[in-house]
PLY file of the C-alpha trace (Angstrom):
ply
format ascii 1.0
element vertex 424
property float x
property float y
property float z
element edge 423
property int vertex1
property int vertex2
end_header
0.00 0.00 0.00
2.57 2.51 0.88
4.72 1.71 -2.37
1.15 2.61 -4.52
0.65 5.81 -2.49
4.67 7.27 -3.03
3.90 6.19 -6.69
1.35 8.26 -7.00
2.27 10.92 -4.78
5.66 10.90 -7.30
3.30 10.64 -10.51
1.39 14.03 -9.00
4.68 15.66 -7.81
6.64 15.54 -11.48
3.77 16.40 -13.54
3.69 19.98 -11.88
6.88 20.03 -11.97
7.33 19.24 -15.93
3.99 21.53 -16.60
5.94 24.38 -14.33
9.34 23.38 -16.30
7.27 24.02 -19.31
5.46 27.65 -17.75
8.82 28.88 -17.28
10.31 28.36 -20.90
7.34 30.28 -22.01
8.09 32.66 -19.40
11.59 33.07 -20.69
10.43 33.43 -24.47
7.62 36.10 -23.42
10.13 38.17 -21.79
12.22 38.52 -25.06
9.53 39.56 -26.82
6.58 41.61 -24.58
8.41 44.97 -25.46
7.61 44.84 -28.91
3.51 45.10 -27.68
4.32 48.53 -26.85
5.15 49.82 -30.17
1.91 49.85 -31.07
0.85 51.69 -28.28
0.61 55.35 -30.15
-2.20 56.97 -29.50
-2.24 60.98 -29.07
-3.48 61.76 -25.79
-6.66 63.78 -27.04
-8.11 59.72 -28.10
-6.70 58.55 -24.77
-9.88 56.56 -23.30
-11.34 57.72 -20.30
-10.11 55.63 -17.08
-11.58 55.20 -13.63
-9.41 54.06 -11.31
-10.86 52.12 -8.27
-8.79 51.82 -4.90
-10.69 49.85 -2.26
-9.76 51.09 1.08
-10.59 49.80 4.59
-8.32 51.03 7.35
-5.72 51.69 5.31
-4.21 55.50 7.01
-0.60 53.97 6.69
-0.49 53.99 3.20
-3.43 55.12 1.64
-1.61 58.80 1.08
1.73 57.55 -0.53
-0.99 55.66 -2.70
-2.54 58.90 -3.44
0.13 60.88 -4.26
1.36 58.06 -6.59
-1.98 58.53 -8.78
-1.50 62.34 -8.61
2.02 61.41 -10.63
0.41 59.37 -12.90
1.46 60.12 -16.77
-1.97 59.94 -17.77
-4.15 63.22 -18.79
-6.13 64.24 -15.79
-8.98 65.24 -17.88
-9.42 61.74 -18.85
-9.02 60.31 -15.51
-11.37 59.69 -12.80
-9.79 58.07 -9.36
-12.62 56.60 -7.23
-11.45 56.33 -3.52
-13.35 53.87 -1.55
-13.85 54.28 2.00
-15.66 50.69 2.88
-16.79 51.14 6.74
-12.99 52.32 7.79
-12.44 53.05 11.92
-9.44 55.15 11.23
-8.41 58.15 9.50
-8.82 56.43 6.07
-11.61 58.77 5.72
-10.60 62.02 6.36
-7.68 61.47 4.35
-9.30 60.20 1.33
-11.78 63.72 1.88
-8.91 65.87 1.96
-7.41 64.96 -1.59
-10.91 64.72 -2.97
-11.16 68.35 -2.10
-8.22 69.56 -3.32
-8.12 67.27 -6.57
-10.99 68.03 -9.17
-10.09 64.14 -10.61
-10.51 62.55 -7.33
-13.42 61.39 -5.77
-14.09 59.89 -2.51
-16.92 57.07 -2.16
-17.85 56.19 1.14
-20.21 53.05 1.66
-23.06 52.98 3.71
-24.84 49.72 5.20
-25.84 47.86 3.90
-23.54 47.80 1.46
-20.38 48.81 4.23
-18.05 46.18 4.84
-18.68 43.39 3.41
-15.32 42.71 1.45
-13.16 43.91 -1.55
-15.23 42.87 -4.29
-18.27 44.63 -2.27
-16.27 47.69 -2.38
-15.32 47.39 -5.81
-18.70 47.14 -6.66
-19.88 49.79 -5.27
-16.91 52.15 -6.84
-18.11 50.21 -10.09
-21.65 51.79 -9.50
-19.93 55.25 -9.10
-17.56 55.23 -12.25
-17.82 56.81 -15.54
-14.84 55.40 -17.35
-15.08 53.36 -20.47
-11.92 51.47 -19.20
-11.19 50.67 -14.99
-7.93 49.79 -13.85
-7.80 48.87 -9.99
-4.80 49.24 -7.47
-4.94 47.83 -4.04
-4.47 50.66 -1.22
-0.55 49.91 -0.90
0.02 50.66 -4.30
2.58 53.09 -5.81
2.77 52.43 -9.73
5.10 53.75 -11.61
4.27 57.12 -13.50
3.60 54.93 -16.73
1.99 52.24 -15.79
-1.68 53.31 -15.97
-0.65 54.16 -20.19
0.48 51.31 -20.86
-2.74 49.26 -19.43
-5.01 51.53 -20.54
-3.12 51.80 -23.84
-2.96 47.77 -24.63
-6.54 47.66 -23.66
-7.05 49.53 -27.01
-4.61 47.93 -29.35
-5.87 44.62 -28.54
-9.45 44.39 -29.46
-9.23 40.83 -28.38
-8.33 41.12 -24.85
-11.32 41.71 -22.28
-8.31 43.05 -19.51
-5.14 43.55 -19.20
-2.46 42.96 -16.12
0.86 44.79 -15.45
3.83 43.39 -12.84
4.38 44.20 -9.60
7.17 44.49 -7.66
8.07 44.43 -3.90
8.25 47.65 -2.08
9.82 46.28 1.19
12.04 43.52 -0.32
14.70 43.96 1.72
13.23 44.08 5.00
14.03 40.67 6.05
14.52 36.99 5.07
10.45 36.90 4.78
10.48 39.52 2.33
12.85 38.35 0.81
11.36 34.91 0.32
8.40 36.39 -0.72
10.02 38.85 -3.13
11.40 35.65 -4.83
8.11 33.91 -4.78
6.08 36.49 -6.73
8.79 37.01 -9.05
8.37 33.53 -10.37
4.80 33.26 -10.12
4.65 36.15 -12.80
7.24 35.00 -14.62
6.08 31.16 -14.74
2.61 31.49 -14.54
1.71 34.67 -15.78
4.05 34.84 -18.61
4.36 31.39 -19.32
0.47 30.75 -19.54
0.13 33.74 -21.39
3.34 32.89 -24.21
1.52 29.07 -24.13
-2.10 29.61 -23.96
-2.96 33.55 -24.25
-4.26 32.58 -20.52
-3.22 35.14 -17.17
-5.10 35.38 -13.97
-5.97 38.73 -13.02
-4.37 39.95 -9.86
-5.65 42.05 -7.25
-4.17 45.15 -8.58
-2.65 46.59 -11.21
-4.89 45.65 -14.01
-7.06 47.37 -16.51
-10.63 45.67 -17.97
-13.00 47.03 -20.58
-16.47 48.76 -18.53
-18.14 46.77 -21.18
-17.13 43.74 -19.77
-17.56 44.02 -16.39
-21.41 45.33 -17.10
-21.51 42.00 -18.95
-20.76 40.34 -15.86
-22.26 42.07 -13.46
-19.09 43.08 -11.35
-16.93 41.42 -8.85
-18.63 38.26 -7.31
-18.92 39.34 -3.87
-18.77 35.53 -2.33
-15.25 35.21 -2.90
-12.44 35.36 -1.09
-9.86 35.42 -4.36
-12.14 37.93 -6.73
-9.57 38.41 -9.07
-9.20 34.46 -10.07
-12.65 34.16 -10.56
-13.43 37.26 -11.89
-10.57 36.10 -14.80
-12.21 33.09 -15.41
-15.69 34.54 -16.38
-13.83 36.43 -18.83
-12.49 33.94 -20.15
-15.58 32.36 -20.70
-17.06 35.52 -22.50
-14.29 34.15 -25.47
-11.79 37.04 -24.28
-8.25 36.65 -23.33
-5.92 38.06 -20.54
-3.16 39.75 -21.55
0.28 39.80 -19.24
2.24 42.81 -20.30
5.52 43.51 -17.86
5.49 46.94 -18.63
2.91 48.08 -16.60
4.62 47.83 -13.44
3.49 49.12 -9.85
4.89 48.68 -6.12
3.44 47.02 -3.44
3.50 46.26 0.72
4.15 42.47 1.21
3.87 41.09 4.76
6.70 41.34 7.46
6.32 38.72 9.90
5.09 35.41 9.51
1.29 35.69 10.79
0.46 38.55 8.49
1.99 36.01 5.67
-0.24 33.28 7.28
-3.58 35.15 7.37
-3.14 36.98 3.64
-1.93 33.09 2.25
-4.72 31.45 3.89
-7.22 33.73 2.06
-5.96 33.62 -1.51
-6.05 29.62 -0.87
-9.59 29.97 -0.05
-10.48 32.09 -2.69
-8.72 29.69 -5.35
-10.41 26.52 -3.76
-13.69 28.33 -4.01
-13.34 29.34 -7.45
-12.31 25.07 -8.06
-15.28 24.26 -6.29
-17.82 26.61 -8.25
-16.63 25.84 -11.93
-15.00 22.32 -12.01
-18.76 20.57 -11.44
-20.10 23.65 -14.36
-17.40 22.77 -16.79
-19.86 21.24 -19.40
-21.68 24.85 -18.98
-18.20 27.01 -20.09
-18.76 28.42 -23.32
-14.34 28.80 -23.97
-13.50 25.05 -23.32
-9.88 26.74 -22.81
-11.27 27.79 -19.16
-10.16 24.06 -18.61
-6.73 24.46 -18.53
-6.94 27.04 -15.40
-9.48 24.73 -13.57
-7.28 21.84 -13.71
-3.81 23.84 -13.32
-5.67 25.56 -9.96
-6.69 22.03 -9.11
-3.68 20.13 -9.33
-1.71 22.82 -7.59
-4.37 22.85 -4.72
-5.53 19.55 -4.19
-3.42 16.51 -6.28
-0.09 18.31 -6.10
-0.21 19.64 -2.41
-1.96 16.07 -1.62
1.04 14.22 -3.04
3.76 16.43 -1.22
1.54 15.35 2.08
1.43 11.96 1.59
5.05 11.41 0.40
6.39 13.62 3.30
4.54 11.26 5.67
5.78 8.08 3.71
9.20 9.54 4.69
9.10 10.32 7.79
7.69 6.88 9.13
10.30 5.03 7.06
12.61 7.10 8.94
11.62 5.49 12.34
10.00 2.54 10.79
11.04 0.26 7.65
8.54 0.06 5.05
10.14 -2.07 2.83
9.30 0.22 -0.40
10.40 -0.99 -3.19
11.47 2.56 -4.67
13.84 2.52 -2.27
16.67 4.90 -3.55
15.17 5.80 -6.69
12.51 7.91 -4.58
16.34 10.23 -2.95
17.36 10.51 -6.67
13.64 11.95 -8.08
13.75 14.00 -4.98
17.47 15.35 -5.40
16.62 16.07 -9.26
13.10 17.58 -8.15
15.04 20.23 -5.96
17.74 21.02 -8.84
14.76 21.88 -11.47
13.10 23.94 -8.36
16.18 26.39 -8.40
16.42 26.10 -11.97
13.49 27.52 -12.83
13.57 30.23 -9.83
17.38 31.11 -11.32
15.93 31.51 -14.53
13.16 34.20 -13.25
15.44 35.40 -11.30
17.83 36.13 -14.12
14.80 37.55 -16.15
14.69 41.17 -13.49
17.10 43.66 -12.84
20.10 42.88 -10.28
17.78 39.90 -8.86
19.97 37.49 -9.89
22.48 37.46 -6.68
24.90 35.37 -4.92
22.65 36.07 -1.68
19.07 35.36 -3.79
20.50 31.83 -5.17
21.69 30.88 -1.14
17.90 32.08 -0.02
16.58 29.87 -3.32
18.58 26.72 -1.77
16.84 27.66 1.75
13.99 28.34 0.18
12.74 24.68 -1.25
13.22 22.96 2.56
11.82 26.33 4.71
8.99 28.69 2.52
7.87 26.16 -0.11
7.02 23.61 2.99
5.57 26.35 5.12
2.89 26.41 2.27
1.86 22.55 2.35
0.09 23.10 6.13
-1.14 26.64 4.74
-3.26 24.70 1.89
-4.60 22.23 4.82
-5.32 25.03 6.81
-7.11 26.74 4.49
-8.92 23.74 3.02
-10.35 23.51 6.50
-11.61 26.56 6.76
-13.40 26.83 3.45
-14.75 23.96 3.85
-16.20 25.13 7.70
-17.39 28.23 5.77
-19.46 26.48 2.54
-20.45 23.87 5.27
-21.97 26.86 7.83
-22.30 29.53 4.93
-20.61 31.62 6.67
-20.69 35.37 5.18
-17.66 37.09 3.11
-16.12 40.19 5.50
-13.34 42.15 5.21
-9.75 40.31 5.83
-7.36 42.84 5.25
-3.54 42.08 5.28
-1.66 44.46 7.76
0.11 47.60 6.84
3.65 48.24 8.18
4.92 51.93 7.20
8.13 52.03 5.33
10.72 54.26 4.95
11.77 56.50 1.61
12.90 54.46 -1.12
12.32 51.46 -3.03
14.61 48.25 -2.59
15.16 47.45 -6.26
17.30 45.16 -5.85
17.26 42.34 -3.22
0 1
1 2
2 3
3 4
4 5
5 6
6 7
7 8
8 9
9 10
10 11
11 12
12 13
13 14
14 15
15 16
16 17
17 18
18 19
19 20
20 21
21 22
22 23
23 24
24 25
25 26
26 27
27 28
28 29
29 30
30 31
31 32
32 33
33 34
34 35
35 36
36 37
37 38
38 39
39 40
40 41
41 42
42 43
43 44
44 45
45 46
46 47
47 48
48 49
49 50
50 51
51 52
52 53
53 54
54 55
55 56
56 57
57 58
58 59
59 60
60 61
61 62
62 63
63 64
64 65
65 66
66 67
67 68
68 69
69 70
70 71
71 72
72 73
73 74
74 75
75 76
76 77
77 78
78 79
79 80
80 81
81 82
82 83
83 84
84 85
85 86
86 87
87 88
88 89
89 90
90 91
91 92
92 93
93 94
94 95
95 96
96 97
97 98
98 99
99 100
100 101
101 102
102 103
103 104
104 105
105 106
106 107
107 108
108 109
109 110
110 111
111 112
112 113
113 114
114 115
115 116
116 117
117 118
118 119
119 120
120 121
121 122
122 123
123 124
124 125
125 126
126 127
127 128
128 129
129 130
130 131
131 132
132 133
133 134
134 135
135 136
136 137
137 138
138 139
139 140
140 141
141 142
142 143
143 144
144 145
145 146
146 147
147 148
148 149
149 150
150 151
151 152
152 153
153 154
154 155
155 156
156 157
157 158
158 159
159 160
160 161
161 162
162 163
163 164
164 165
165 166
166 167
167 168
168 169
169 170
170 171
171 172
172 173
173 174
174 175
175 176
176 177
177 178
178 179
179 180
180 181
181 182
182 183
183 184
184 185
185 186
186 187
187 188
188 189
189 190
190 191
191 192
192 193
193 194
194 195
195 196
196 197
197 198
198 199
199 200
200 201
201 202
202 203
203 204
204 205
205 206
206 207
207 208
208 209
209 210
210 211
211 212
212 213
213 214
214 215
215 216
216 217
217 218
218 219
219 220
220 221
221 222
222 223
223 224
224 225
225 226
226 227
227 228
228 229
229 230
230 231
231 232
232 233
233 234
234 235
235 236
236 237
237 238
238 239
239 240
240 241
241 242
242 243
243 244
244 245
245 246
246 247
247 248
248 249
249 250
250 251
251 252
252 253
253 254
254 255
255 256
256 257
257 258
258 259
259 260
260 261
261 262
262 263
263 264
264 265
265 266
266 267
267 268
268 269
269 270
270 271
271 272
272 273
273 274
274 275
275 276
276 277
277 278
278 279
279 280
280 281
281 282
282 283
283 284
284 285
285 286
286 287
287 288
288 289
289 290
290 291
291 292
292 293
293 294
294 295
295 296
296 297
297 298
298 299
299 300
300 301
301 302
302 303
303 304
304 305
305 306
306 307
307 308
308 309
309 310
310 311
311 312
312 313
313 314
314 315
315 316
316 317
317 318
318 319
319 320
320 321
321 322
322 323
323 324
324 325
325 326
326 327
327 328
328 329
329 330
330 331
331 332
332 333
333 334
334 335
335 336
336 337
337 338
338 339
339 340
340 341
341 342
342 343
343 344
344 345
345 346
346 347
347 348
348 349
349 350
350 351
351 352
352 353
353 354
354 355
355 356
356 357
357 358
358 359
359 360
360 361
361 362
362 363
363 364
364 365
365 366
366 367
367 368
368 369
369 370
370 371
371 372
372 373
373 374
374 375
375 376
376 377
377 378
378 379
379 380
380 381
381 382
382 383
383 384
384 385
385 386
386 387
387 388
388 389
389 390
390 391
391 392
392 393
393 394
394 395
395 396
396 397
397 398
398 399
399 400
400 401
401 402
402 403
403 404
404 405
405 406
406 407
407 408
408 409
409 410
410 411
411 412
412 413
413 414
414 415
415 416
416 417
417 418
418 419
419 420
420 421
421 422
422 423
């Protein structure tokens, strides 16, 4: 029984890791190639669409100015800009400092929700800033936010050479990098997600998954829809895959780049991980059973990558860490025997392979000190996240069980100081 189990636990492990192998050579080829997108991006600014902007804000007085003054710098003509700052039920000065810039700015303008509307999540407040936009094109930015001058151009500027995609995602970078080993781990970590799965699914399969900021979709669109789905917990993944499903694709162009706040200690990390697992398993849960219903059969390949990443894949780590451990204490007699240390020692060189080769793909990331963290990295971070996905498998499943109602679950602010760490 336990030689069956490792087998299949292996069988689960290498296909991500061949699939991933395969993301990140896409990755590699996109990123040779995604600047030449932008020479078709001349428009004069008189035909500039007009964007809204939509920053969802709930207790958010540590950053929500820097975040401000970031839009103000925006490269983008003010007449044709609208920035929608939503207030959602905050206790602090989020407010009063949204008011003040309102006043000041004749571009700016402050929502405040009211119950019972107040509260009730991101996508609720996105909704409601929805409700109070104008723009034939709306780019969002999460609170922390500080996008460089030209970012909101170039989204709102592919949006209208591509007739063919419904949205349109920039990069984002890591403001706080530098802080400490977590931020550093993490700065890796999202480096290679948009380098391997962004890039790589879009080079592949003209497949991205929206993020939670820095992106730019048609009004049209979201009208289509009906805005944000205000039961889940990851909006942005499920928000992509109904637009997929309207026959439009995702485009991932690097350009577009922003800043942004990533956790500092480990149970900030915990709480904001935990919730984008739930919001992915939710999204699993409500298509895979509705796939015969998708209209773009290509939808398929993001169900089944999000549920082999969160269910087979994590479950075969599980299991064959268990096998391990008891054969460690007790013989089990599998007949792998050391054919399972050589798939594992090859498994760990094509980890830091692939991370190298995002890595190599940004500005001074590419270190001596980065490659030691990468070799920490694969026995520390990338186990942390096996409990996370039991954790939060838990949870959602207490919550669909007890239908338990979507509220706000903000990650932490921590104020930084002047600067950007660009490299790490």
């Amino acid at each position: 029984m336990a030689d069956l189990l490792i087998y299949i636990s292996l069988f689960w492990i290498w296909l991500m890791l061949f699939y991933h192998a395969f993301l990140m050579l896409g990755g590699y080829f996109h990123s040779l190639r995604y600047r030449e997108f932008k020479e078709k991006l001349h428009l004069s600014p008189a035909n500039y669409p007009k964007v809204s902007i939509l920053i969802p804000a709930h207790n958010e007085e540590i950053v929500i100015e820097e975040t401000i003054k970031s839009m103000i710098r925006l490269d983008y003509p003010k007449e044709k800009l609208e920035l929608l700052l939503i207030n959602d039920n905050s206790s602090d000065q989020t407010g009063t400092i949204i008011d003040r810039y309102a006043k000041e700015y004749s571009f700016i303008r402050a929502v405040h929700t009211k119950p019972p509307h107040a509260g009730k999540g991101k996508s609720g407040a996105l909704n409601q800033g929805f409700k109070n936009s104008t723009g034939e094109i709306i780019a969002v930015y999460d609170a922390d936010n500080t996008p460089e001058p030209e970012a909101l151009r170039n989204l709102a500027l592919g949006l209208m050479a591509d007739e063919k995609a419904g949205a349109i995602v920039g990069k984002f970078r890591v403001v706080n990098a530098n802080k400490n080993i977590l931020t550093r781990l993490i700065n890796i970590e999202t480096l290679t997600f948009q380098w391997l799965a962004q890039a790589g699914r879009w080079f592949w399969f003209k497949m991205t998954t929206i993020p939670g900021t820095n992106f730019a979709i048609r009004r049209s669109i979201l009208e289509e829809l009906g805005g944000w789905d205000e039961k889940a917990l990851s909006e942005d993944t499920e928000l992509s895959i109904r637009v997929y499903n309207l026959g439009y694709y995702i485009r991932f162009f690097p350009e577009a780049i922003t800043w942004e706040q990533e956790p500092e200690n480990i149970r900030v990390w915990w709480r904001q991980r935990t919730r984008w697992a739930r919001g992915n398993e939710y999204v699993i849960l409500k298509y895979l059973f509705q796939l015969h219903k998708l209209k773009n059969k290509k939808v398929v390949i993001d169900i089944f990558y999000f549920l082999f990443t969160y269910f087979l894949f994590f479950t075969g780590v599980f299991i064959s860490h268990i096998i391990f451990v008891v054969n460690l204490v007790h013989d089990l007699e599998l007949s792998i025997g050391m054919i399972s240390y050589a798939l594992l020692i090859t498994g760990f060189l094509l980890f830091v392979t692939e991370i190298c080769l995002a890595l190599s793909m940004e500005q001074n990331q590419l270190t001596l000190k980065n490659f030691l963290i990468v070799l920490l990295m694969y026995f520390t971070y990338s186990q942390m996240w096996i409990f996370l996905v039991v954790h939060a498998s838990f949870l959602e499943l207490k919550r669909l069980l007890l239908k338990q109602e979507i509220k706000w679950d903000k990650t932490q602010r921590f104020k930084q100081s002047e600067g950007r760490d660009d490299s790490a």
